[in-house]
C-alpha positions in Angstrom: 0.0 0.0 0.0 1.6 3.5 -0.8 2.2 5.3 2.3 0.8 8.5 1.4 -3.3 9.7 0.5 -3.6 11.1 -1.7 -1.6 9.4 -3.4 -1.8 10.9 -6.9 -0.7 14.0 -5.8 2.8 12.8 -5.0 5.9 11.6 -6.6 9.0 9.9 -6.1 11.8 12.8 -5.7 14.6 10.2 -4.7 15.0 6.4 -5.5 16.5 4.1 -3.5 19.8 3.1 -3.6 20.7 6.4 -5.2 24.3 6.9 -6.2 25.5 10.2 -7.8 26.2 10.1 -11.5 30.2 10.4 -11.1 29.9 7.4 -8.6 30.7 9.3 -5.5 28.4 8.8 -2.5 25.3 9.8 -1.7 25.7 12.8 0.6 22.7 14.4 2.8 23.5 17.3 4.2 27.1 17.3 3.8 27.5 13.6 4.7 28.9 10.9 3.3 27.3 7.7 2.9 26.9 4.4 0.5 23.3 4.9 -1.1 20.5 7.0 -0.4 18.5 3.7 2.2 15.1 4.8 1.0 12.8 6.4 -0.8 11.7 10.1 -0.5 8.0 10.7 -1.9 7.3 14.6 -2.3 4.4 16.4 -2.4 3.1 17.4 -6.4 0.8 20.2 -5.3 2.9 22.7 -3.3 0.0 25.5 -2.4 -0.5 24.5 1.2 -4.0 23.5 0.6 -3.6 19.7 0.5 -2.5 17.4 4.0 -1.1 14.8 3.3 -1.6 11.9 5.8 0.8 9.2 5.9 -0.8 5.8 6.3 0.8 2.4 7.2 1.6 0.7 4.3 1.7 -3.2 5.9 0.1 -4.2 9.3 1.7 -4.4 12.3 3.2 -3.0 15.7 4.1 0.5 16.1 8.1 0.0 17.4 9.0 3.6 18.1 7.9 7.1 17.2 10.4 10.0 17.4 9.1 13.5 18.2 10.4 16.6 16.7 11.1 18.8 19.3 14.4 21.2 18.7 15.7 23.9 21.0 15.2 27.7 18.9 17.2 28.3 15.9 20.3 30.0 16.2 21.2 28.7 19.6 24.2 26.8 20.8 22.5 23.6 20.9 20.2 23.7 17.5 23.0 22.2 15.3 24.0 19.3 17.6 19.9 18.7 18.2 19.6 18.3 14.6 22.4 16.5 14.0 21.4 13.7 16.7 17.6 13.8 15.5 18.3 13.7 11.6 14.7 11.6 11.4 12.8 13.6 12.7 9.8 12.9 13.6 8.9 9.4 12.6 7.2 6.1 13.0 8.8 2.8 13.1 6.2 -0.3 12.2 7.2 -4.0 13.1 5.3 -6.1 10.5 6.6 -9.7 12.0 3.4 -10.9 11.7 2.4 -9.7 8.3 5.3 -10.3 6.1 8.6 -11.7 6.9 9.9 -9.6 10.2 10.6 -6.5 8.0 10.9 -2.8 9.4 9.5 -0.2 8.0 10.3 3.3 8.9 8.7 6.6 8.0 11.1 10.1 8.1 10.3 13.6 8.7 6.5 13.9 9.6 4.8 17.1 11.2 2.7 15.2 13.4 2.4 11.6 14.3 -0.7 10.2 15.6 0.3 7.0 17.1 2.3 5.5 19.9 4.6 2.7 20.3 2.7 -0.8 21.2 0.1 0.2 19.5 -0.9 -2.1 16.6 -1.8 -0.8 13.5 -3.9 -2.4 10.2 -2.7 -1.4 6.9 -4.4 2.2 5.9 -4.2 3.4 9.8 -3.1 6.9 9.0 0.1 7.5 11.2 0.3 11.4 10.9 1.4 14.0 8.4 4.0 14.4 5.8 6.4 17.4 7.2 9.8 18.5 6.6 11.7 17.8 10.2 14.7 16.7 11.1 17.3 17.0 7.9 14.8 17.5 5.6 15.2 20.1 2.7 11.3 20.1 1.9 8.0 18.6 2.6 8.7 15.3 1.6 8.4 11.1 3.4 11.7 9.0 3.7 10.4 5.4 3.2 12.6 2.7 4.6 12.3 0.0 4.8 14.4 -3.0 7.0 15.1 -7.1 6.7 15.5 -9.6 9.6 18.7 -9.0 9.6 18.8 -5.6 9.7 20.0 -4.1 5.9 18.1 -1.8 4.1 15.9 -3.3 1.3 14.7 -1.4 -1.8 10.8 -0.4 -0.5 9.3 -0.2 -4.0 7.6 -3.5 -4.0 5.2 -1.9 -1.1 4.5 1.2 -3.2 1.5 0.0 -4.4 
């Protein structure tokens, strides 16, 4: 199920497994790393006038939920907030009981509606698409995790 309604109003801005196209790393935000572990999904329509909710996209048990919650801008203590809180706020679904163990994580929301424990059926809207943490826009990481804990490409859920 695609993790975002309305869906039709958004797009993939970022693949996963995103390399540059000189081979270097993918870098967010000034840091290095292998391949972009996701998906981002951004918003088409850019006026303000459409939420868009994120919903769960397998069934399963909420794991952990990050807040966004960073000190004033320009202080002392912004930078290293956002630098430890790079996520920010998100939702982290266990879906051992609906397919194979996986993880699936969701990046950067404006509000999230759930808790952890709480068990969630596919289409149970989990908040809003935002733009916190190290986000550049209004936009959804999608991750999503194996058994064994590597990132797997999450397009086969984008459906």
């Amino acid at each position: 199920m695609y993790p975002i309604n309305p869906k039709e109003k958004c797009k993939i801005s970022l693949p996963f497994g995103y390399k540059y196209p000189n081979g270097e790393p993918y870098k967010s935000w000034g840091v290095a790393g292998d391949v972009h572990k996701g998906v981002d999904i951004a918003r088409k329509d850019k006026s303000g006038k459409t939420v868009y909710y994120i919903i769960a996209p397998i069934a399963g048990k909420i794991i952990n939920v990050g807040e966004w919650n960073p000190p004033p801008q320009h202080t002392d203590t912004y930078l290293k907030y956002v630098l430890s809180h790079k996520e920010g706020s998100y939702v982290s679904i266990d879906s051992s009981s609906s397919d194979k163990g996986f993880r699936h994580i969701l990046l950067h929301m404006y509000k999230v509606f759930v808790r952890p424990g709480q068990i969630v059926t596919k289409g149970t809207v989990l908040g809003i698409m935002g733009k916190t943490g190290m986000a550049t826009g209004i936009h959804l990481h999608y991750g999503v995790k194996d058994t064994d804990g590597a990132w797997v490409d999450p397009k086969p859920y984008l459906t």
